[in-house]
C-alpha positions in Angstrom: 99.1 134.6 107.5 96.7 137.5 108.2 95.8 135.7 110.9 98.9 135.0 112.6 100.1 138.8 112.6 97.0 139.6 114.0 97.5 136.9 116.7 101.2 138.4 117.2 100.4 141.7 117.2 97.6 141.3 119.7 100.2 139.6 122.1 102.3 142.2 121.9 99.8 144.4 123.4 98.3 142.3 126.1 101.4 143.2 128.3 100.4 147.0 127.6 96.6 146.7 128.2 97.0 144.8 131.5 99.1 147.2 133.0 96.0 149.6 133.3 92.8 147.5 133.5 91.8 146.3 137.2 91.6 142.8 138.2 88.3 141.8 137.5 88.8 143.3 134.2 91.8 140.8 133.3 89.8 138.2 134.8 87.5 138.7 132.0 89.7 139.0 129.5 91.7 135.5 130.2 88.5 134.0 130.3 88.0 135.5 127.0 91.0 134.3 126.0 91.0 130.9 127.3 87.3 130.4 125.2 88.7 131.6 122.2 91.8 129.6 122.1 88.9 126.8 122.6 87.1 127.6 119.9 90.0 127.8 117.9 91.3 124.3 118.9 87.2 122.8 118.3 88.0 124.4 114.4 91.0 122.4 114.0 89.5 119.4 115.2 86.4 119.9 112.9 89.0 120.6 110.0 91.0 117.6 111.1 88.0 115.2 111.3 86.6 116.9 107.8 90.2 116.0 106.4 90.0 112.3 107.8 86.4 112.1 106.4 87.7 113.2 103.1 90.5 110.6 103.2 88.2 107.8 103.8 86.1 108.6 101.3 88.4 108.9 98.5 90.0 105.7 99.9 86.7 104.0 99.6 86.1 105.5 96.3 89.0 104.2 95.1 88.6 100.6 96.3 85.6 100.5 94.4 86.9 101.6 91.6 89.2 98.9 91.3 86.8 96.4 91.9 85.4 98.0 88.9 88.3 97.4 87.1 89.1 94.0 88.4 85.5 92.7 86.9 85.9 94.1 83.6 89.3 92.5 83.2 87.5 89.6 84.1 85.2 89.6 81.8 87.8 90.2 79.2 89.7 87.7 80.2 86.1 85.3 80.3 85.5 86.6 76.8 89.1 86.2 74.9 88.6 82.6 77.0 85.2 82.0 75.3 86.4 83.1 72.3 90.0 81.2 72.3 87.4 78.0 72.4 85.3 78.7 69.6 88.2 78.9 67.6 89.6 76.0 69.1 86.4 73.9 68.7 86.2 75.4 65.0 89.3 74.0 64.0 88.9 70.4 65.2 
């Protein structure tokens, strides 16, 4: 939020400051301008991409934790099996 009022407030006096500085002088300062609104848009990209990286990750974590999951109810499943016919085989 800091940010933004700065960002507002800095507008508002871009109109004031231009009225007295030469041309070369504003030159400058859009160049300025223009390479900082770049920088700015390369951090949101970075943040984006760091975001979508994050994502993925915790999407990948999570597959593998229910493969995880998935065997051991397998082998629960094997064992109550294995177990179901030793009972069965113990009875006959």
């Amino acid at each position: 939020m800091k940010k933004t009022v700065l960002i507002v407030a800095a507008l508002g006096l871009v109109p004031l400051a231009a009225c007295s500085k030469s041309p070369e002088a504003q030159n400058v300062e859009a160049a300025a301008d223009n390479a900082a609104d770049q920088l700015d848009a390369n951090a949101s990209a970075v943040t984006a991409a760091g975001e979508n990286l994050a994502g993925a990750a915790e999407a990948v974590a999570d597959n593998a934790a229910d493969a995880l999951h998935n065997k051991a109810d397998a082998v629960r499943e094997a064992g109550e099996n294995k177990a179901d016919a030793i009972e069965k085989a113990a009875k006959q």
